[in-house]
N, C-alpha and C positions, 0 to 999 in steps of 0.2 A: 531296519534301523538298529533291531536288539545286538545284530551279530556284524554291526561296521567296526570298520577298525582304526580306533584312534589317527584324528589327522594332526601331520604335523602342522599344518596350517592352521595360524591360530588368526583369530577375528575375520573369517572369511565372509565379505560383504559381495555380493552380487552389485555389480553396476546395472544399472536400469535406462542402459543406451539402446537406442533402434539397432536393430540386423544390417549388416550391408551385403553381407556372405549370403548367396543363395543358398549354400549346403548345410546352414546352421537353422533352416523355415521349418522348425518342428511342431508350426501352428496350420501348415498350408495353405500359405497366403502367396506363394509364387508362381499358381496358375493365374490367381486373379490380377495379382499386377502384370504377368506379361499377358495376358487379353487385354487387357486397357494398354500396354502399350501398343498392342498389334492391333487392335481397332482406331488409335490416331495414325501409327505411321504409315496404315493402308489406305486411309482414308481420302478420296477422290475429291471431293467438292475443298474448294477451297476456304468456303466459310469456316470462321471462328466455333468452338466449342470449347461449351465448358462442362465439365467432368466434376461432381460431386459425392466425395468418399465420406460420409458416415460413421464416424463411428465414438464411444466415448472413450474417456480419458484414460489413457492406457492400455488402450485395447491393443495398438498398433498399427495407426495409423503413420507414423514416419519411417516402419521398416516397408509397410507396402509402397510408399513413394519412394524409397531408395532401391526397392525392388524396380520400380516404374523406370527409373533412369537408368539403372543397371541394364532394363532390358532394351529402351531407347537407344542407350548408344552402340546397337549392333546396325543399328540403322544409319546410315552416314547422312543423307539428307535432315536429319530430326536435329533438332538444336535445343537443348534442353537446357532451360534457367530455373534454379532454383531459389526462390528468395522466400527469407523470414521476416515477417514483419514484427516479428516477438523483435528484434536487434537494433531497432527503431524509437525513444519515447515519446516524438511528437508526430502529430497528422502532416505536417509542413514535409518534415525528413522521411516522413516512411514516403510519401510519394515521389520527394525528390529523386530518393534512391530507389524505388522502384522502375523508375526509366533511365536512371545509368544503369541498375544492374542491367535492365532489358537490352538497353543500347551496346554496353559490353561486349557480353555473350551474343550480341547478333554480328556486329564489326569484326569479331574475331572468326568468325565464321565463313564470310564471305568474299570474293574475290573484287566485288565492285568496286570499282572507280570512287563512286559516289560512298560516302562513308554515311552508314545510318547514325552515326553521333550527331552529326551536322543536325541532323531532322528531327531528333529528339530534342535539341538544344535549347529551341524556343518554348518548348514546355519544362523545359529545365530553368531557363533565363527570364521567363512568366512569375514559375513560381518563386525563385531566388526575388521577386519583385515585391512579393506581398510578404516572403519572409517574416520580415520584419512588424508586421501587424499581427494585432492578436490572433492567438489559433482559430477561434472560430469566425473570423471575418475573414480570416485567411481561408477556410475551405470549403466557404462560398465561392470565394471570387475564383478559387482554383474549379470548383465545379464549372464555372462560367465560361472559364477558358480553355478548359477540355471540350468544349460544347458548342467552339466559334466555328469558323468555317474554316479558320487556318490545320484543324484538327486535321478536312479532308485532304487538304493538299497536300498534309504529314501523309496523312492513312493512304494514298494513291499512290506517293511514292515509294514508301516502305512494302508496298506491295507489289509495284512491278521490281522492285528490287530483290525478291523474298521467289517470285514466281520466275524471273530470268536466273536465278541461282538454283533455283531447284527444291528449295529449304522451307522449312516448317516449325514452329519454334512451339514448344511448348514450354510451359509456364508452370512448378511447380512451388504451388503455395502449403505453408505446413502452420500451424500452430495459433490460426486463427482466432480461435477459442480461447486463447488465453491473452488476445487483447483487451483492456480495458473496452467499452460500449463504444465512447466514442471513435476506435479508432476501429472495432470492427467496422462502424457506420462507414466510414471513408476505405476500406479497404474493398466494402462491397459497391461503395457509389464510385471508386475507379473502374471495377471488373465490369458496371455495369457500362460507362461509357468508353470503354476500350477494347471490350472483348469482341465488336464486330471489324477487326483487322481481320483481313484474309490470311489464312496461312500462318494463323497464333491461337492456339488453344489451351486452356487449364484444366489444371488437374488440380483442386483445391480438397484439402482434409481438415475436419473441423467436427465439432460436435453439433450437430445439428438445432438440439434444444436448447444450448447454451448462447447460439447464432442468436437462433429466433427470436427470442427473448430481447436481445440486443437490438435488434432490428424494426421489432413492435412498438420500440420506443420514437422512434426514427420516423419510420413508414407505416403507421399506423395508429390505432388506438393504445396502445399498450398490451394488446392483447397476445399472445404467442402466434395465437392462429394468423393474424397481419405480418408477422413476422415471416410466418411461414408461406404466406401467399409470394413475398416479395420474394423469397430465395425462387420459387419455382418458377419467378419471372426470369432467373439468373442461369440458376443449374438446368443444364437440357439436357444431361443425363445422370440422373440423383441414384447414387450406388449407396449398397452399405457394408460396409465393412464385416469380411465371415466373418462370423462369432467362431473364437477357438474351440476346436473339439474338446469336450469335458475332458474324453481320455486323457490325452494328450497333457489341457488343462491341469487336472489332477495331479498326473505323472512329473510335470514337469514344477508344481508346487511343492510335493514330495520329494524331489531332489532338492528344492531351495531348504525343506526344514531338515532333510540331511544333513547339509553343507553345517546348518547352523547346531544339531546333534552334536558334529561328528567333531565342530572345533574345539570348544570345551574339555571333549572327551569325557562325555556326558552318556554313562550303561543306561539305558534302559532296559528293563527288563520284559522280556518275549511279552509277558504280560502285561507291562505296562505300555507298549509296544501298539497291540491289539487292542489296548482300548483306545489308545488316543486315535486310534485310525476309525476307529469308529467313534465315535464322535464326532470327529471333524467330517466324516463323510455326511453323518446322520444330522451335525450343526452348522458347520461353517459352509463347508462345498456349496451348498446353492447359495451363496453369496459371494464363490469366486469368477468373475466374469474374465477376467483382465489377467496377460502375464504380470502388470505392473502389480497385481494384487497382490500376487504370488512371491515376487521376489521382495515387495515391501513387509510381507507376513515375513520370510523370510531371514532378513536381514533386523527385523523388531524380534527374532528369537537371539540370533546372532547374537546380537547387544544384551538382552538381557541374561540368556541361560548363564554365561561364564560369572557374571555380576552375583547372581541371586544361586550358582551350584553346590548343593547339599544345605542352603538356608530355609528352601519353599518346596513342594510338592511339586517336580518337574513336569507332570501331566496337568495341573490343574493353571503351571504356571504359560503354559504352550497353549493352553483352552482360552485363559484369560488373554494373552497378547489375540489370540486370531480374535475376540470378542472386539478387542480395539482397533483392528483392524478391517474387519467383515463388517462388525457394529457399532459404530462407533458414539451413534449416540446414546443406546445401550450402555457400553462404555460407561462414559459420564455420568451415567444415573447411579452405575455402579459406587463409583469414584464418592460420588458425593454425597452417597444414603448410607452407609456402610451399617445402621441401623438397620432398615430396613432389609436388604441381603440378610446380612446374618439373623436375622426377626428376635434382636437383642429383646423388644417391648413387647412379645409375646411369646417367652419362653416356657412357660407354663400352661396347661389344660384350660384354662379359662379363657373364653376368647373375648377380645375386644375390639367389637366392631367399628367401633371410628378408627380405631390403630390400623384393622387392617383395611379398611376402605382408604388410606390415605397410603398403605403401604401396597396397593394396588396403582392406584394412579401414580404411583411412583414409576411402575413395573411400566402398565401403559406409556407414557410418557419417553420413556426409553427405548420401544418396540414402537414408537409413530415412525409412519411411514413406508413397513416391511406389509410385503404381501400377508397374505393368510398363512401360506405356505412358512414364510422366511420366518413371521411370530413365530409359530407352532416351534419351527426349528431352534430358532433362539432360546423360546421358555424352555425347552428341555436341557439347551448347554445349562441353564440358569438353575433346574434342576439336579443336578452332575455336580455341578459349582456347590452351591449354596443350599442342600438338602432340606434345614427347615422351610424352605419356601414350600415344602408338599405341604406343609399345614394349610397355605391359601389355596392351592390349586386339587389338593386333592384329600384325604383321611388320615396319612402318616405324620407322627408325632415323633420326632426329635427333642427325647429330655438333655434336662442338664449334663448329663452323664456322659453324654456324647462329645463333647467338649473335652474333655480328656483325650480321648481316641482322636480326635482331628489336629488335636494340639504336637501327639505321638506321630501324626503323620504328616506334619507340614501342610497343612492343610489351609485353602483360603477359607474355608467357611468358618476357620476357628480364630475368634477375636483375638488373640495374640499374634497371628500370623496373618489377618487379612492386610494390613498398611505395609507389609515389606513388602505386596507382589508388585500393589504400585509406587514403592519409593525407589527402585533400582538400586537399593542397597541394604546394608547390613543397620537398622535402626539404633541410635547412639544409647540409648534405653534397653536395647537386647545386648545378650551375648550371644555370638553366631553359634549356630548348630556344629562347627566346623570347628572352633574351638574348645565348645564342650566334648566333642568326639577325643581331642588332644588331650582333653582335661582327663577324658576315662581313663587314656592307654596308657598317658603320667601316673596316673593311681596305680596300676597293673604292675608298675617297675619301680615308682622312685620310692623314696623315702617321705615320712610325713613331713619331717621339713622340709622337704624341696616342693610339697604338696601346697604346704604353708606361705613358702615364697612366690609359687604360681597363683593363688588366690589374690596376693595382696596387687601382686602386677596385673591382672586382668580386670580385679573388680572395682566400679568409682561407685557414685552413688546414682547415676542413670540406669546402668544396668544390677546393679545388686537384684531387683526383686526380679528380672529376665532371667538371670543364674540360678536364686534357689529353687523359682516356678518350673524351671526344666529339668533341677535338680528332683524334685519333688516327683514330678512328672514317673521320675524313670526310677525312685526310691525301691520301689516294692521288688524293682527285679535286680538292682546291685548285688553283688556277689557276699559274702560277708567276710571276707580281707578286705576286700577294696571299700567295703562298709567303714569298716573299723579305724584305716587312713582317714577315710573322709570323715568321718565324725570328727576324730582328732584335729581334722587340721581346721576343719570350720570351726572349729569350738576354739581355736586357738587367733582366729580373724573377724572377730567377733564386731570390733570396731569400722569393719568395708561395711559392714549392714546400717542404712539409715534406722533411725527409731523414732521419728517425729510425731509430735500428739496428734493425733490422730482420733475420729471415733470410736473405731472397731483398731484398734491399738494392734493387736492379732495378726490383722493383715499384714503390718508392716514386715519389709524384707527379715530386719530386727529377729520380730516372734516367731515369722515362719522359718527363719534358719537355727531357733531352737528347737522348734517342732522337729523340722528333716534331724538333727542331730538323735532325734528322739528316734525316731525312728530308723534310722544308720545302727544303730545301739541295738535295737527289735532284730534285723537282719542275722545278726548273731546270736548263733546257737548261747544257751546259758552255758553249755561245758565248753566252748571256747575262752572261758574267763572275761562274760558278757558284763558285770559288775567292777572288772578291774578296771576294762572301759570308761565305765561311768565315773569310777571315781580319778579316775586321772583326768575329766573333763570338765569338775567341779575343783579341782584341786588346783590345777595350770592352766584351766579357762582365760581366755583372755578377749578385752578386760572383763574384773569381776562383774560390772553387771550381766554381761553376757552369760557366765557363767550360773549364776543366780538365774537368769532367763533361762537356761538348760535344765537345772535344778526344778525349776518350776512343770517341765514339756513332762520329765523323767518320772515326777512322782502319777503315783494313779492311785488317790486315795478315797475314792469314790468306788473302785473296781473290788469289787468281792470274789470273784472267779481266779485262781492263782494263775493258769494257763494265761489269759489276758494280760497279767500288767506286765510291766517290762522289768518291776524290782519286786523280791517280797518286801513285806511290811518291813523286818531286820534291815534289810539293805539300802531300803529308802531312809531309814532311821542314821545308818552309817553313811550315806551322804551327809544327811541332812547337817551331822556332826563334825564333817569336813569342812559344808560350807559356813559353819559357826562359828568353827576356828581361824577360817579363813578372814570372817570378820571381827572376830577379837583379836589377831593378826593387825588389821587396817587402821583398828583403831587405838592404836599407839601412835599412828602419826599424828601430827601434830594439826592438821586441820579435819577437823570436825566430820562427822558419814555423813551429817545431814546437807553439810556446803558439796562434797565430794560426790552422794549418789542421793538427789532431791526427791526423782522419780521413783528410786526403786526404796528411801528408807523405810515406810514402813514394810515391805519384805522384808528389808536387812534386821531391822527391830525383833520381828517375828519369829527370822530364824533361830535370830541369835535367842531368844527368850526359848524358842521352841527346843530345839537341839542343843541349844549350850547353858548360859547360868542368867535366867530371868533376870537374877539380882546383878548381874556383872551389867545386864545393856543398861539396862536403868541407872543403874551409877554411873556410867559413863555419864549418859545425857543430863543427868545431874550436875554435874563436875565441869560439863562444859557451857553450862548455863551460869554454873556459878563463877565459871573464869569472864565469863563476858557475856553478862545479861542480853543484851541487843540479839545474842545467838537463839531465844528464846522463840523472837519471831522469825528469824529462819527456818528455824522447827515449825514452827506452826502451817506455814506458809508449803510444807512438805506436804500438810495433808491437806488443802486446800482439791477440793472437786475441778474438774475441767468439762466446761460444755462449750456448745459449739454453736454459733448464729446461723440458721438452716435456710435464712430467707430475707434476711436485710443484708447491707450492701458489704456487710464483712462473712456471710457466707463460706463457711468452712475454716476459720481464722479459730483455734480456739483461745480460750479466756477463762480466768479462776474467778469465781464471783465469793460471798460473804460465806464466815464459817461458822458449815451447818450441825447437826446434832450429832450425825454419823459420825464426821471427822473428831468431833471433841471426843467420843466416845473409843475410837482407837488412839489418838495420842493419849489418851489417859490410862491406857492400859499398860505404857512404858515410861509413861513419866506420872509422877504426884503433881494434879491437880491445883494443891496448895502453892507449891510452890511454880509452877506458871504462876497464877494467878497473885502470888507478890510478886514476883519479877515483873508481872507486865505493871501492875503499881509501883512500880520504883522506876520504873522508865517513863510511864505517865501522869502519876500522882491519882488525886483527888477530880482530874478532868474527865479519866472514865465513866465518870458516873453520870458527869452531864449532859443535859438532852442535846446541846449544843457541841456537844465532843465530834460529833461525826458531821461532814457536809457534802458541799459537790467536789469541793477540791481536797478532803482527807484523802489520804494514801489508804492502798492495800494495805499494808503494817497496820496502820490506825484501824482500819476495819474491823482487819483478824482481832487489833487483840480488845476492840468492843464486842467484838459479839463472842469471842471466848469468855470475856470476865461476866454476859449477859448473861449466857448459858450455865456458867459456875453458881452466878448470885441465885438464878432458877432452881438450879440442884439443892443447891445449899439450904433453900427456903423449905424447896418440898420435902427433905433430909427434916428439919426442924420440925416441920408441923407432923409429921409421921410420929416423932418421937413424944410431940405434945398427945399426940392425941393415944399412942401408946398408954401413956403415964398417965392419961382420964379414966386408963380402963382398968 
């Protein structure tokens, strides 16, 4: 497969029709059908027989019946009918037309006078009688009247008729098995009162166990085995269809995932080649019986490879279709545990026995009903697949770490890629692997603007956190040009990243595309002018909170080692004095930082106090409280905490509850105290004080600014008494 060569044939499906061509029998099934024809048409005694072909669903049963008539008609005396009673859906018409077809093909055959339609007729114009009654009173009474005496006078004549022409008529029945019960029941209680005609024999193909079943309902207990006593009152001679040669088998399942390789135009490499060949020898093979198996595997790669090429791991994706193909309720278990497989709930050295006894009988449950052999063979595809399963079945331990590396390789067993092998598409949440390959070799040539305009068109808010995780992924080994674009131009699409409250704030698309910017920035040598970087990122960041969010990845003030941080202490400093101007810049306009950036103002506060003139944030905020008091509690309501309901029916909803000691404690360090606390008194008076000021229906405003004037009156008290008891001493 490594060294085919691109076909131009694109979606090449195998059809899954019987053989009519003897020279296409690559299974050798053309001896067996012409001995069963050459054992009827030699055949002396005039009695009826009936011929029983074995075999299951797909095996091949209807190209050895077209072998069967193929070889019949070198016989001239043989009169061969074929009828389907699949073309039939009531018990009334399949019998009807089972004795036109017979009547047909016997009148067209023979020179007699006496025309056998005549003879049939009355079991034709019998049953045309009861027609009209329900089916099942209908094929009683048809029972009845196959079974009068008028039968004989049919059956005597048809057979000096059959025996003065010279003629022998066989009967060839297909697809039995795929009637509903009741209408095998009738198919087998015709063959049973018609098949002693002289000089008419069948050849019936059917799945035996699927019969019996049907049958035991009928003629028996229920049991299979009544099922099957009654067929062998039927069949006088029960064949069973060869089993395909594995070779052969093998060889000729191996052209069908050819076809399906080779339409995509899908490299596999030598190596990847030789594994999937083993595996499937060592997993699937003793689960292919049937060519149906083979072209159905087949034609399920067909469909998928082109759909899912360069999105998924094409080996694990070829492993997983024959799993749903060979195993299918395997399959399912997979499908639907996605926990379990990947052993998301015991990732870690500590084991948890009820976890994994429940992630066992998952496992079980999926493998009912395979030999000993076919398990053994399955848990190891499962093994290949889904690596931390050796934690249950055997001592190897898959950490976290691993996860990265399956992630790099398309990999099913890596949580970000197990749901595209089975969605047959590109997840509205990912960016394909196919696009970001586009995204690399854009970076290689264009410009950061045209870098800039390729981000804003590919990213929504489904996929943003699919883009930077794969971004991220492959950070460490980007080149440091193409570093340098890409920092620039993510830092400049700031606003494609969701930033939603969150718990872990961090995780969001938001924080983790300031982190990668951080690190884009790392990739570059310091004498590449790794700081002019930074600061054109903090400078034209866009928008400023994002920018501010880089600002924050970039500093490393924690980091004493110079080799480690990504700025010295000077450089972070000359940021940090970019981004101060940047926000005494903003705040000339005309509405407020705190209405503008709610989230990030105490950042903004800080910087600006930190890197530019303490005394400038503060008069601001001053200034804008004094133009319109009510702006007071907007401020406020900036530092207000956010938690999250972990277990009632708002579950992950977050929410800002009453303001705590913390928050007073950092708004006060940019605004005077005094002055909140007259404003919030001049918007509420004398009410603050009362016990009755707060209820169920006060507003958050009312809240904040009772428990800010709460926490003032506390300060102020404990300020007081310190100073009394100073002045006692």
């Amino acid at each position: 497969m490594a060294q085919m060569k691109q076909s131009n044939q694109q979606n090449y499906y195998r059809i899954d029709a019987p053989i009519v061509d003897p020279k296409l029998d690559r299974f050798k099934r053309l001896a067996f059908a012409q001995r069963i024809a050459e054992t009827i048409a030699s055949r002396k005694n005039p009695k009826s027989i009936v011929i029983g072909i074995n075999g299951t669903w797909g095996a091949g049963k209807t190209t050895v019946l077209n072998f069967i008539e193929g070889a019949l008609g070198k016989y001239p005396h043989i009169i061969c009918v074929k009828f389907n009673p699949w073309r039939f859906n009531d018990e009334v018409h399949l019998l009807m037309n089972f004795f036109q077809t017979l009547s047909d093909a016997i009148g067209r055959s023979i020179s007699s006078k006496e025309k056998i339609g005549k003879l049939f007729q009355q079991y034709i114009s019998l049953i045309l009688s009861v027609a009209s009654e329900k089916v099942g009173k209908a094929v009683d009474k048809i029972g009845e009247i196959l079974s009068t005496v008028s039968l004989d006078e049919i059956k005597k004549r048809v057979e000096k008729i059959l025996k003065d022409e010279k003629k022998r008529v066989v009967i060839l029945m297909d697809d039995i098995d795929r009637l509903d019960k009741t209408e095998i029941q009738t198919i087998f209680k015709l063959i049973k009162l018609s098949a002693d005609f002289d000089y008419i024999a069948y050849v019936l193909a059917f799945d035996e166990e699927e019969v019996a079943k049907s049958l035991a309902e009928k003629y028996g207990s229920g049991n299979p085995e009544d099922g099957q006593k009654f067929l062998e009152k039927i069949i006088q001679v029960p064949l069973h269809l060869p089993k395909a040669d594995i070779i052969s088998l093998r060889k000729f399942c191996f052209e069908c995932i050819q076809d399906a390789v080779a339409s995509p135009g899908i490299a596999l490499t030598e190596n990847q080649t030789r594994i999937f060949v083993k595996h499937f020898i060592d997993g699937l093979e003793i689960r292919l019986h049937t060519p149906r198996m083979a072209i159905r595997y087949g034609n399920s790669l067909t469909f998928s490879l082109p759909i899912l090429k360069g999105e998924v791991h094409p080996i694990d994706l070829m492993l997983i279709e024959g799993i749903r193909i060979f195993y299918p309720l395997l399959y399912n278990s997979i499908l639907n545990n996605p926990k379990v497989f990947l052993d998301i709930e015991n990732n870690s050295h500590v084991t948890d026995k009820k976890a994994d006894e429940h992630s066992l009988k998952i496992i079980d449950q999926g493998l009912e009903g395979l030999t000993t052999k076919e398990s053994e063979a399955a848990k190891d595809l499962l093994l290949v697949l889904f690596p931390r399963l050796n934690r249950l079945f055997g001592t190897t331990h898959y950490g976290t770490e691993w996860e990265d590396k399956w992630a790099e390789e398309q990999r099913i067993s890596s949580r970000q890629y197990f749901d595209q092998f089975f969605s047959y598409t590109v997840l509205e949440r990912n960016i394909s692997d196919q696009e970001l390959e586009v995204f690399f070799k854009q970076a290689e040539s264009e410009s950061v603007d045209s870098l800039i305009l390729h981000i804003k068109k590919i990213v929504n808010d489904q996929n943003a956190d699919s883009l930077i995780l794969k971004l991220r992924r492959k950070e460490k080994q980007i080149l440091p040009e193409i570093s340098r674009k890409l920092a620039l131009a993510i830092a400049n699409c700031g606003d494609k990243f969701p930033n939603p409250e969150i718990a872990f704030s961090f995780t969001t698309a938001f924080s983790q595309a300031g982190i990668l910017v951080r690190h884009l920035i790392m990739n570059i040598p310091k004498d590449m002018k790794r700081h002019d970087i930074g600061k054109i990122v903090v400078q034209e960041g866009q928008p400023f909170s994002f920018a501010l969010e880089c600002f924050k990845w970039m500093r490393s003030p924690d980091e004493k080692e110079e080799q480690k941080r990504l700025f010295s202490i000077e450089e972070e400093n000359e940021l940090g004095k970019l981004i101060a101007s940047r926000i005494k810049e903003m705040s000339q306009e005309a509405s407020p930082l705190y209405i503008r950036f709610p989230k990030e103002l105490s950042a903004i506060l800080y910087a600006w106090s930190t890197w530019g003139s303490k005394d400038e944030a503060k008069q601001y905020i001053t200034e804008t409280i004094n133009k319109d008091s009510r702006n007071v509690l907007l401020l406020l309501k900036c530092y207000l905490p956010i938690s999250w309901d972990l277990t009632g029916p708002a579950a992950g909803v977050p929410f800002k509850y009453a303001f705590p000691r913390e928050s007073y404690n950092l708004v006060t360090e940019s605004v005077d105290a005094d002055l909140i606390y007259k404003t919030l008194y001049k918007i509420y008076g004398e009410n603050l004080n009362s016990s009755k000021f707060i209820t169920e229906s006060s507003s958050l405003e009312e809240q904040v600014a009772h428990e800010f004037v709460s926490i003032f009156q506390q300060i102020t008290s404990e300020e007081q008494k310190n100073i009394q008891n100073k002045d006692k001493h």
